[in-house]
N, C-alpha and C positions, 0 to 999 in steps of 0.2 A: 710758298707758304710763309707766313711771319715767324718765322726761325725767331725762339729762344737762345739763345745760345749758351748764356750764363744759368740762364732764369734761376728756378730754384736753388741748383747745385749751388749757382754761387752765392746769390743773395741771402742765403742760408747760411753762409759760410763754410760748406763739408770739408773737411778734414782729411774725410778717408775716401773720396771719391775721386772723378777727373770729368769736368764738362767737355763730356766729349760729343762731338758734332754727330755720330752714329747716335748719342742717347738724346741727343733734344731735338730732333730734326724735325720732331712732331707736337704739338700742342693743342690742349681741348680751352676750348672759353666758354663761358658762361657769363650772362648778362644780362642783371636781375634790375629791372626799372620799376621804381616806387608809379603806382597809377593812384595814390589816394586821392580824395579829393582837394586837399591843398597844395598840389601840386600845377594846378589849374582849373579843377571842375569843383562845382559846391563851393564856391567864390573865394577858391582858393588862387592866387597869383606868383607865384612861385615859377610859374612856367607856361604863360596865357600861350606862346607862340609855339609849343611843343616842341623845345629845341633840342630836349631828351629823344625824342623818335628823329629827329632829323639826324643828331649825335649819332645815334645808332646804326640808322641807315648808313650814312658816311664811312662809319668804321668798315662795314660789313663790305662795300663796295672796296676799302681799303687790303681785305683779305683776298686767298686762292681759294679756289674750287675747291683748293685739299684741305684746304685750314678746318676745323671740327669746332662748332659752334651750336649756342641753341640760345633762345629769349625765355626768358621766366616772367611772366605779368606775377608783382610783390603781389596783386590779391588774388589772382588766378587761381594756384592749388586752392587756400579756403575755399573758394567758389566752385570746388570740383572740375577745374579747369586742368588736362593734364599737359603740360610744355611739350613743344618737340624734343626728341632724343637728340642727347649731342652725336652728331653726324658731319659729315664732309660738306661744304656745304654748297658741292657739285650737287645734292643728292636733294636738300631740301631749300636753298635758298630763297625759291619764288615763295615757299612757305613763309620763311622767316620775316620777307618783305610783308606778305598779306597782316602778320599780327602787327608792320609800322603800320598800316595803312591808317591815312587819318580820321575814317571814320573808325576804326577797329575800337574793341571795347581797352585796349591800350591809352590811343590817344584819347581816349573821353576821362581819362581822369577823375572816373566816377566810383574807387572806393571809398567806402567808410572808415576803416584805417590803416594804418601803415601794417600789415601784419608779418614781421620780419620772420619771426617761429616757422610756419606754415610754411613759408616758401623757402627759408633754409633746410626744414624737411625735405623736401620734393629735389631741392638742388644737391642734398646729398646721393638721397636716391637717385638722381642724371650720374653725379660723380661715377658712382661705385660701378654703376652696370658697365658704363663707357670706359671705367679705367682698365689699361694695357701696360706695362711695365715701360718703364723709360720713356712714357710718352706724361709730359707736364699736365696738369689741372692748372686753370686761371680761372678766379671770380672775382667779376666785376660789378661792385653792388651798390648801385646810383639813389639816394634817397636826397628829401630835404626835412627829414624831421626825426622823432623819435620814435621808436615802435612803439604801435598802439593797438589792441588794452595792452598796458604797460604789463601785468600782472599774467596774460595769457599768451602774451605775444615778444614775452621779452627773448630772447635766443641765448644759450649760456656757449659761450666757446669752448671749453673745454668738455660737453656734451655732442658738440656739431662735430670736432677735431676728433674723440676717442673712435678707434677704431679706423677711423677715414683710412680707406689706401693708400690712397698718393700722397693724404699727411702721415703717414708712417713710414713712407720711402721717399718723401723730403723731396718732394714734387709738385708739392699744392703751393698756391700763394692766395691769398684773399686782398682785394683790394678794395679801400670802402672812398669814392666819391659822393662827398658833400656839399652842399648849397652852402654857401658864406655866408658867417652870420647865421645860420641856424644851428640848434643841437641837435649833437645824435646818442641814439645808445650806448652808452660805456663800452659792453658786452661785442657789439661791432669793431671798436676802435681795437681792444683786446683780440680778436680775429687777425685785422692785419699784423698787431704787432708779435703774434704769437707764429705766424706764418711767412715771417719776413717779408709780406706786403707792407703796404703804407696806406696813410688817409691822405687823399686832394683832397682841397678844399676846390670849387669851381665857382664862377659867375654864371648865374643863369640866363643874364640877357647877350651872354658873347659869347657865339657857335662854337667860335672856335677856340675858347678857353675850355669850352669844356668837351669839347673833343680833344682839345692836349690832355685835359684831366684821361679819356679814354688812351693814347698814346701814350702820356706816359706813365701811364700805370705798366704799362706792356714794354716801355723801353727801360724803366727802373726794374723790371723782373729781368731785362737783357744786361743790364750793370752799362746801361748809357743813358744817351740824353737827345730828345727832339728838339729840333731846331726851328724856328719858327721863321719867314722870309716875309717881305714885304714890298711893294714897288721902290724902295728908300734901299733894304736890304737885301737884293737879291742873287748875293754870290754865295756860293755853300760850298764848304770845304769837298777836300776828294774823296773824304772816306776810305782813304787805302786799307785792304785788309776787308772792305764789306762786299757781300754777294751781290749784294742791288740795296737799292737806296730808295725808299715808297714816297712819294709825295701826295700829299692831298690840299687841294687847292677849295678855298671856299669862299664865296661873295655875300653880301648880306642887301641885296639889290636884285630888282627882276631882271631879265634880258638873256640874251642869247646864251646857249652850253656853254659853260665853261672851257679851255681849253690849253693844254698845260704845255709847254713847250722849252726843250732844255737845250745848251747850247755852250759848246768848248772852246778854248781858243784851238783847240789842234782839232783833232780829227772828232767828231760826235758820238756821246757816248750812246751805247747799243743800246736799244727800249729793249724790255721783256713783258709781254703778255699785251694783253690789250685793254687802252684806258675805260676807265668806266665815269661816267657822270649822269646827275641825279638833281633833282630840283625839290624842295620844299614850302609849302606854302596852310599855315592851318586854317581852314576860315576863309576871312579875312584880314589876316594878319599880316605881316611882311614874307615877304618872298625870299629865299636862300638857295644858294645853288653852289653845287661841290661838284670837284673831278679830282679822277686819281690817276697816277701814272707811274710805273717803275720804271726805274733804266741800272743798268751795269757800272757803276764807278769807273772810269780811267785813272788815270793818273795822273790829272788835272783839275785843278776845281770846279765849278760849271757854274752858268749863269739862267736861273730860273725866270718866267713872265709865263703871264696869263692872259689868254685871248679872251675878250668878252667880255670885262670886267673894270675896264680903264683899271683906275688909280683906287679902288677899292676890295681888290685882293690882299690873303695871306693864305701861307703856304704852310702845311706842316711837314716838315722831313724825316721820313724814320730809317735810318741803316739797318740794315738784315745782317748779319753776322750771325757763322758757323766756327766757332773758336775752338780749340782743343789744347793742352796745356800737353809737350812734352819733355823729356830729358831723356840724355845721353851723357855716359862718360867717356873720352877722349883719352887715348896716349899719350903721355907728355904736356910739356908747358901749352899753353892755350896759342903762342904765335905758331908753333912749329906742332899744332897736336896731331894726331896720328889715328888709328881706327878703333873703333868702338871697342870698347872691354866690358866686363863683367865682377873683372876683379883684376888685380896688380899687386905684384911682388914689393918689399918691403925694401925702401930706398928709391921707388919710383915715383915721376909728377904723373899727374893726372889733369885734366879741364873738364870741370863739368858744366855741361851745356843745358839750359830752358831756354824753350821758344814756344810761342805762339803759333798758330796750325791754322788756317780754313782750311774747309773740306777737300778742297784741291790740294792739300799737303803744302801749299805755299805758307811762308814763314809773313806774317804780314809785318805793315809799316809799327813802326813805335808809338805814333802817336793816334791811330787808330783814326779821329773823325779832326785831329786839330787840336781837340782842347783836352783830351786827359794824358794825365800823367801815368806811367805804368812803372813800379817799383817792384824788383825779384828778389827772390832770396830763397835760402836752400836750409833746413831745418837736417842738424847732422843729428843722430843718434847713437849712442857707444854704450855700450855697459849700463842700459837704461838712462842714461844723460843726455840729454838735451843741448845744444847752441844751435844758436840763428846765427847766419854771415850773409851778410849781404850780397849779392849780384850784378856786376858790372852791363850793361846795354852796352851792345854791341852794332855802331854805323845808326841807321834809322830802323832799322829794322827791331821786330818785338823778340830780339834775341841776346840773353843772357850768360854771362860766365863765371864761375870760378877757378881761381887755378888753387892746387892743393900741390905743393913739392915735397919732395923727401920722403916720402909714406912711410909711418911707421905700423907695425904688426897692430891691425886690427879688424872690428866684422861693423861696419856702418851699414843705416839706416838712414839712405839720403831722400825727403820728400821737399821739393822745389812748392814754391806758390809763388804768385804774381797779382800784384795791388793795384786796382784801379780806383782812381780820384774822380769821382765823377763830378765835382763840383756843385756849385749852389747849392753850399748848405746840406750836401748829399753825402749819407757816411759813405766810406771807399769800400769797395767790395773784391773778393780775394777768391783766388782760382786759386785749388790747393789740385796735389796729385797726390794718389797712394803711396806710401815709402818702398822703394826698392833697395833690395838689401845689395849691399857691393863688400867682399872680401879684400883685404889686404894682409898678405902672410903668404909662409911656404907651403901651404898644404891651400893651391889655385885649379879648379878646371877652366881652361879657357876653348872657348867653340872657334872651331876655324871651317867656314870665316865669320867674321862675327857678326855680320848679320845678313838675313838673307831677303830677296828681293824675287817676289813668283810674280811680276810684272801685272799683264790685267789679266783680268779675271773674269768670265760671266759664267751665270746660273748654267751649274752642266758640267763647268769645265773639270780636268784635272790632266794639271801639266807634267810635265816631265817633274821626279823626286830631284832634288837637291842634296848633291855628296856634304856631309858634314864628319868632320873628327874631331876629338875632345883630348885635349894635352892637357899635360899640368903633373902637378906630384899630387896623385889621388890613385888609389886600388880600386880595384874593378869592386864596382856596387850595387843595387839594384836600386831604380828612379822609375819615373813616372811623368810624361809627356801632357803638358797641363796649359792651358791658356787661361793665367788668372785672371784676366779683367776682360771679360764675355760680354759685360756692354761695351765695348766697343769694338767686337768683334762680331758680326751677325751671324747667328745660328745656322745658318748654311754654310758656313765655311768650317770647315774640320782638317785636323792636323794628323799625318801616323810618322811613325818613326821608325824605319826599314819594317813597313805592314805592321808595327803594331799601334792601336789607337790609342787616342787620348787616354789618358786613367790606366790605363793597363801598363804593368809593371813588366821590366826590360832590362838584363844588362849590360851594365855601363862600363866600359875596358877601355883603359888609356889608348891612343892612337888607333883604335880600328874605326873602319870607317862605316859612318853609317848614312841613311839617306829619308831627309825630309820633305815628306809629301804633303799638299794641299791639298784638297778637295772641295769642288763647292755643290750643294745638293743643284735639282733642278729648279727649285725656286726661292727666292730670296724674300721677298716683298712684294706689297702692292702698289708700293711707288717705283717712278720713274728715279734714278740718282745714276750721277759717278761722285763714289768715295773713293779717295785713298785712304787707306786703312795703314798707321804708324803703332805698331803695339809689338808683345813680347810670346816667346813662348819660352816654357819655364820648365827645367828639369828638377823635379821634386825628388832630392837624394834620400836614400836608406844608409842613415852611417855602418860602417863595417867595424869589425872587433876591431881589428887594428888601425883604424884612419877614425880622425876627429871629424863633428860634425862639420859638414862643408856648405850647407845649407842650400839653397836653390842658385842653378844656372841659368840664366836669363839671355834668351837669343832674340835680339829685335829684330821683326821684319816688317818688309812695306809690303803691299799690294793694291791694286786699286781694280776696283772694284765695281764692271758695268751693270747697273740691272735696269733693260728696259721693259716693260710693261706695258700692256695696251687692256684694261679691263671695261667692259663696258657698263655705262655707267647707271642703267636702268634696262629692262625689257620688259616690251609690252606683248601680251596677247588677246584679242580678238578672236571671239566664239560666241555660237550657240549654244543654250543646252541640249543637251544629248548630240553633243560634237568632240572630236578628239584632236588635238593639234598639236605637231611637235614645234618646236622652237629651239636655237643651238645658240651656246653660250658659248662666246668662242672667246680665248685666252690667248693674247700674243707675246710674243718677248724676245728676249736674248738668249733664253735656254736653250743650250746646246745639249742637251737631250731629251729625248720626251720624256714628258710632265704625267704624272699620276694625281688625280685629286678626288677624293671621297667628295661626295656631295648632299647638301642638310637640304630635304627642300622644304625647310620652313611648315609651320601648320597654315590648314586651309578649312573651310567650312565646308558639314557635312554636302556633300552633290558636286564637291571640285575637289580633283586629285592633278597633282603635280606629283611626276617621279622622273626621277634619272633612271634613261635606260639605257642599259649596259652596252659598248661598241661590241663592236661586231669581231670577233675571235681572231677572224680573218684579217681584219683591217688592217695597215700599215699605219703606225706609229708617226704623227707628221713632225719634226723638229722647230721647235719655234712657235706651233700652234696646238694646242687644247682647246676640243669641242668638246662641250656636254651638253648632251642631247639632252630637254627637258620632256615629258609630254604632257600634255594638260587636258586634262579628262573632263569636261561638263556635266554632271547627270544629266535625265531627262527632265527633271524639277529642279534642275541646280535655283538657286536663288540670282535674279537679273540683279546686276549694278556690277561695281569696279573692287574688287577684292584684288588685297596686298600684302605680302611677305617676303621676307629676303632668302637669296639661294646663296649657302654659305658652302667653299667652299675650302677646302682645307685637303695641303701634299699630306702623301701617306708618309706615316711617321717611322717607319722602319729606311727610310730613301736619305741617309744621310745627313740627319737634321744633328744639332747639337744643343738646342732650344727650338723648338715647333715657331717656325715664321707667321708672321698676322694674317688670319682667316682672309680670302675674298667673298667679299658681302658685296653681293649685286641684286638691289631691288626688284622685283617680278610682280609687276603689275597686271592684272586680269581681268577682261571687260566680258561680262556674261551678258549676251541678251536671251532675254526670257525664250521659252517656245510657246507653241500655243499651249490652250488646257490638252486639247487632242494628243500633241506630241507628248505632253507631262502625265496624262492620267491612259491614255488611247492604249497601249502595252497592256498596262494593269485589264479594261475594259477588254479588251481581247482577247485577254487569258479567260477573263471570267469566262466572255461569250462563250468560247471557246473549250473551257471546261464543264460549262451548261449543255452544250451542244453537245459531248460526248456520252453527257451522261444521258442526254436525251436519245442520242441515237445507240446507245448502249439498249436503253429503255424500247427503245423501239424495236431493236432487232429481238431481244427478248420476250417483248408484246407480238410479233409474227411469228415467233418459233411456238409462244405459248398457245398463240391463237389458231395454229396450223394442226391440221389431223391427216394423219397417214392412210394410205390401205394397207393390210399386209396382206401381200402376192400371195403368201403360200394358204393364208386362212382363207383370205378369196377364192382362190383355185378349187380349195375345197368341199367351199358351199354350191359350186356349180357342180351339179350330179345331172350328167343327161339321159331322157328315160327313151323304153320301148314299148310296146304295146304288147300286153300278156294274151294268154289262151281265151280269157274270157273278155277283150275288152276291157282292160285293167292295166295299170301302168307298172312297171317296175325299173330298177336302175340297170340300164349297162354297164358290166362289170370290164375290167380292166382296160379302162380310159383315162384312168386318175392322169398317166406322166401326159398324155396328147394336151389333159385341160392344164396345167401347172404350164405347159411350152405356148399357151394359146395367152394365157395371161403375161408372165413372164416378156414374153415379145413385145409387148405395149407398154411393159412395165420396168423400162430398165433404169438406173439412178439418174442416168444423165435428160433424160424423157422426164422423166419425174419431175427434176428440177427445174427442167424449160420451163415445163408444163407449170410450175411453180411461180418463175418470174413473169410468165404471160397471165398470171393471173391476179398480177399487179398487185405484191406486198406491201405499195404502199398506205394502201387501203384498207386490208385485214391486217396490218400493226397499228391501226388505230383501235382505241377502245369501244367495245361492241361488237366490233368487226371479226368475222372470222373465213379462216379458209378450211372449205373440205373436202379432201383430195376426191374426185370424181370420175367415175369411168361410163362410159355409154358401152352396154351390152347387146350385142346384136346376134339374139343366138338364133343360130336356126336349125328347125329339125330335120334333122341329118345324121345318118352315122356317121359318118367322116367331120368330127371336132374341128379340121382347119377349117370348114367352111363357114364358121361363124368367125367373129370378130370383136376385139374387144378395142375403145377408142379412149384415151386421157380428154378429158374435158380442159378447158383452160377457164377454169370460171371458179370463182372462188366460193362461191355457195351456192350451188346448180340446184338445191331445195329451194331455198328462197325463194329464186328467182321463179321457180316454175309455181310456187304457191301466187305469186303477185300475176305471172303471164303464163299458164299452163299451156298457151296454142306451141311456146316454142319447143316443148314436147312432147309433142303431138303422136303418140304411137309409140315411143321407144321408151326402151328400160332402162335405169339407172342404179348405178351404188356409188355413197357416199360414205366417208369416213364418219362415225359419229363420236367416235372420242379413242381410248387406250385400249386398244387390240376390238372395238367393233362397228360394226358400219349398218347402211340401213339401205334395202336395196327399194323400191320406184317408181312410179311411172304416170303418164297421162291417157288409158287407150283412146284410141279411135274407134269408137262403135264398142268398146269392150275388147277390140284386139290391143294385142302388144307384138307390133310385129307380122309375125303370120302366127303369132300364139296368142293363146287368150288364158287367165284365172281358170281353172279348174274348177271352181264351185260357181262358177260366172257362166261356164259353157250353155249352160239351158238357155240362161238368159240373150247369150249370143245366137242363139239358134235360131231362138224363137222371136229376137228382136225385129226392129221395123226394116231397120238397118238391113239385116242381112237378107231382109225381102224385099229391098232396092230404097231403104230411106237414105236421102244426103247427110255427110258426115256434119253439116251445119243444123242438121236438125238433131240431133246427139248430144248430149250432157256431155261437155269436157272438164275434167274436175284431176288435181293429184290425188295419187292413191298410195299408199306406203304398204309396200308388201308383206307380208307377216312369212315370220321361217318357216320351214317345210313346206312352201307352198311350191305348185305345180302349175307350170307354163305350159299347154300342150297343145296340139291342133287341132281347130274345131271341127271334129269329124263325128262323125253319126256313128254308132253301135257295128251298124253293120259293115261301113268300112273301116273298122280298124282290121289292120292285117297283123297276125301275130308277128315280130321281131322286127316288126316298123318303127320307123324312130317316130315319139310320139311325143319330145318336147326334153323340158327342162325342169329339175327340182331346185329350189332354192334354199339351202339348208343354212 
């Protein structure tokens, strides 16, 4: 990443801060390109060849994956147009490229006016969402004229700046490049000067003037300077003291990729990352073409050329630098000094020491790139009083001293700063460090040993505690275990002092020993880094009734600090609707214990559900890796296309944090494809079908229950009275038969017969409307004393009237009863010649006697017709007067 190093902190000039390489390691940009139409479109010529979009590109290929960037088109917001979010620009790059693309509504240079207002809106609102503590804001605001309507479009700086974040924590910079030779808004120029940026001026027809314009806007917010190289010039200093060294190479000619190629007289210095190169052409305009390349400084100058380009390249050089400004004070004279203190006895020398830091804890060169000068000095404070003394450089190196002898009794306030000359015309910019107080007098605690060293470190660890004791002429008092300057120490690392933590109060007794512990939670960040970490930790005393205040104990220590990280940098999922699919986020690293992390999954549109679900109870803990299981849910109508949201996830905050470390945001991208209407609507259609169809066949069994008629066994039993033949030829009932008839019925009539008898007579038919069933029995009685000899049979017919009214032959002789509704029935029949059976009607008899029939006519020559029996009627055998025999069975009563 293009490491700030100074950036604001210094360029600001703070006072009361320290650039330290843990607080700038990270930086957002912004970069807001004038598209009016004087810029090239609407015959405007300011910019025919769109060296602004090529400018731009170049830059962007000049950044990392990690660097956080976004483009603002100046008429875009008016235009409803929303920018991308400053992001990483692993995440949206290919975006960023699409709004250079030459046909984009960017390069057409087709607004109406300059509208600076509008789009400073919109850039604040990127600001404020994207801003994170200790991470810099840059803007970079490219115009060639003044904003216009002057009156609606003018920007007030002191409106844009109130409240801003990062300009209230002295982290923001504005920087306004302009076209030579044109004016700009006052109220802009006021921007940079209020925010310790600056105004370029640039050439518009030289690429590469005005990509130094983009450079060094970015290297005057680092408190240095870009170098430019040429086939004539192309030896560049060593840059001792920088992390890598960026070059971008640029042609103003068609022909082959550029190709960047560096070279030492000793051994070659190490490339980092991989070159990128890019070509330009609007139109038909001229053609441009850029390549970028890092490499590692040695410790030799190097000598830069460009493949492809003959004798019509330049190069732009940018140093990366991670600086951090320390001090220490020394026992004794500065040739013979001795270990670190905190305070000294009155009559003693002391040497105090500033140096210069990159992030590896090395002390770098003095002169940094060759050409600035660095001047130290140490601001004493006494009794609210003030002097500056200046600071001795010490060899080549960025390391300072003073010697201070003799001490007499006092309580200083020593803050070091160190001045950088950057030359041309450039004011000098000053690294200041917070004041550390130092004791001199009899009333000293001194930490033994005075400083302490917990070696490396990664996410998880916690090493063995560190014996410390505390001498000096001071009573036992109560203090408090503190690390005052927390930027530069990252919130996963926490301090206890024999178990108790920070902030919590403890006492403090001459010579007993105590023991300090480090701790680092299980996650640190979501970058890759090794820091060594140079800072204090700080016993905040409670003075006692009898001892004067002693003020703070300061114990420096180192540690360094690995945190690798493996985050992935987008996921995609692929589905149907009405499909389920998990997907695992997987987190890798150096934590040496396993990792806890809450997780956000982002909103999503009604018919798609994303959730983290929970591991498994059971699971074993894996060290070094974090999964989280996502699942993604489709509806059955989810909506088709590619829906996006970020999965944030964030350590549980009770797990040893001391400040909550930067969220992981990992994009989740989601491809829905439609289902048919069938699969979208076919559920819903099913239920319905499916609740119509219950109700229908609710309705139906209800329609055969309604439509169904019973017999009842015992009412029936009843109505059958079988007779005898009286004294005169006259009928009467046999008495005590009733239990023979009820077992005669009964036997034919049991529930389960019933019910067969019931389904064989197909319900699907009498539950239609109209249709009815009525339970039917075929009576086969015959005259006989002895009741079992007759019989009684279930019909399986659903309306055996009916049927015998439309075809009475299949009746032909036999008697019937029907249910005809609630508790009655109707008993039947078709005779044959007038019989029914071997019995005939009782008021029928004559007519049986005397018929043709019964003096040999064929039963085809016979009226066959239904006849429905009326009660009380009598079935009996047709016999003549004079054969009836008294107590003869003579038939059947139907009652």
């Amino acid at each position: 990443m293009l490491c700030i190093a100074v950036l604001i902190l210094a360029g600001r000039g703070w006072a009361q801060g320290t650039a330290s390489s843990h607080a700038t390691i990270a930086a957002q940009f912004v970069l807001v390109i004038d598209d009016s139409g004087s810029m090239g479109g609407r015959g405007g010529n300011t910019d025919p060849d769109r060296l602004a979009i090529f400018a731009t590109r170049a830059f962007l290929g000049l950044l990392d994956d990690r660097d956080e960037a976004t483009i603002v088109r100046l008429n875009g917001p008016y235009e409803g147009e929303a920018p991308p979010p400053i992001a990483p620009l692993e995440v949206h790059r290919e975006r960023l490229h699409g709004m250079l693309d030459d046909t984009g509504a960017l390069a057409a240079y087709d607004g109406d006016y300059t509208r600076c207002a509008s789009a400073l809106e919109t850039v604040r609102e990127l600001l404020d969402a994207a801003y994170r503590p200790n991470v810099a804001q840059v803007v970079v605001f490219l115009t060639d004229g003044r904003c216009t309507p002057q009156e609606a479009e003018r920007p007030s700086a002191d409106s844009f700046l109130n409240g801003l974040k990062a300009f209230d924590r002295e982290t923001f910079q504005f920087y306004l490049l302009r076209f030579e030779g044109l004016e700009v808004t006052p109220s802009l120029i006021e921007l940079a000067r209020k925010t310790g940026g600056q105004m370029i001026e640039v050439p518009a027809e030289d690429p590469l003037a005005l990509l130094r314009g983009f450079a060094d806007a970015l290297a005057r917010s680092q408190g240095y300077t870009t170098s430019v190289l040429t086939p004539s010039t192309y030896r560049l200093p060593t840059h001792r003291g920088a992390e890598r060294v960026r070059l971008l190479a640029v042609a103003s000619d068609a022909g082959p990729d550029l190709a960047l190629r560096v070279a030492a007289p000793g051994s070659p210095p190490r490339m980092v990352g991989e070159p990128v190169v890019g070509r330009h052409r609007f139109r038909q305009g001229k053609t441009y073409r850029f390549a970028t390349l890092d490499y590692r400084p040695s410790k030799e100058p190097v000598e830069v050329t460009v493949d492809g380009a003959g004798a019509a390249w330049r190069v732009l050089a940018v140093p990366e630098y991670h600086l951090e400004l320390g001090l220490q004070v020394r026992r004794g004279l500065c040739a013979q000094a001795g270990s670190v203190i905190q305070s000294a006895s009155v009559g003693e020398s002391i040497c105090i020491e500033a140096m210069l830091r990159n992030r590896q804890g090395e002390v770098v060169s003095g002169d940094l790139n060759g050409d600035n000068e660095i001047r130290a000095k140490v601001e004493i404070t006494e009794d609210g009083r003030s002097r500056s003394r200046p600071m001795n450089q010490v060899g080549e190196e960025a390391r300072f001293i003073l010697e201070m002898p003799h001490l007499s009794a006092a309580s200083w306030d020593l803050a070091p700063a160190v001045t950088i000359d950057l030359g041309e015309g450039l004011e000098p910019i000053e690294l200041a460090l917070s004041a550390r107080g130092f004791q001199i007098g009899a009333y000293t605690i001194e930490p033994q040993p005075a400083q302490l060293a917990f070696g490396e470190l990664r996410p998880g660890d916690a090493p063995p505690a560190q014996a410390v004791t505390f001498s000096g002429a001071f009573q036992k008092t109560r203090a408090r275990l503190e690390v005052p300057d927390r930027s530069r120490v990252p919130g996963c690392i926490t301090f206890t002092i024999s178990g108790v933590a920070e902030g919590e109060p403890f006492n403090l007794t001459p010579e007993q020993p105590y023991t300090v512990a480090a701790r680092v939670a299980p996650f640190c960040d979501v970058r890759t880094f090794q820091e060594t970490i140079d800072s204090v930790l700080r016993l905040a005393l409670d003075a006692g009734v009898e001892a004067p205040q002693v003020g703070a104990v300061e114990i420096p220590f180192r540690v360094r600090l690995i945190n690798e990280v493996e985050i992935p940098r987008e996921l995609e999922v692929e589905l149907e609707a009405n499909q389920r699919k998990d997907v695992d986020l997987v987190v890798q690293g150096s934590f040496t214990r396993p990792l806890e992390l809450e997780a956000d999954t982002g909103s999503w549109p009604d018919g798609l559900e994303v959730e983290a679900v929970r591991p498994d109870a059971k699971a074993v803990p894996v060290i070094g890796r974090h999964t989280t299981t996502l699942r993604v849910t489709a509806g059955r109508c989810c909506d088709a296309g590619t829906h996006q949201s970020e999965i944030v996830l964030r350590p549980v905050q009770n797990d040893g944090y001391a400040e909550p470390p930067p969220p992981i945001v990992v994009p989740l991208t989601v491809h829905v494809t439609r289902a048919t209407k069938w699969a979208c609507h076919g559920a819903w259609v099913i239920t319905v079908l499916l609740v119509l169809l219950l109700i229908l066949l609710v309705a139906y069994l209800f329609s055969m229950i309604r439509n169904s008629r019973f017999l009842s066994s015992k009412e029936l039993a009843a109505s059958l009275v079988p007779l005898a033949w009286g004294m005169y030829g006259d009928t009467r009932a046999v008495e005590r038969v009733e239990p023979q008839v009820r077992n005669l019925v009964r036997r034919r009539m049991k529930p389960a017969q019933r019910f067969l008898n019931w389904l064989r007579a197909n319900p699907l038919l009498f539950g239609l409307p109209g249709r009815r069933y009525r339970e039917t029995l075929e009576l086969s009685l015959q005259p006989d004393r002895n009741v079992d000899r007759s019989s009684v049979t279930l019909q399986p017919r659903a309306d055996l009237y009916r049927e015998l009214e439309n075809d009475p032959q299949i009746g032909l002789g036999k008697l019937f009863v029907s249910a005809s509704g609630a508790g009655t029935y109707t008993f039947y029949t078709v005779p044959r010649n007038g019989r029914i059976g071997r019995l005939v009607r009782e008021r029928s008899l004559q007519e049986v006697l005397f018929s043709e029939s019964y003096y040999g006519q064929t039963d085809s020559q016979a009226r066959t017709r239904l006849v429905e029996l009326r009660r009380r009627e009598k079935l009996i055998v047709p016999l003549p007067d004079e054969e009836r025999e008294e107590g003869g069975a003579a038939g059947w009563e139907l009652r």
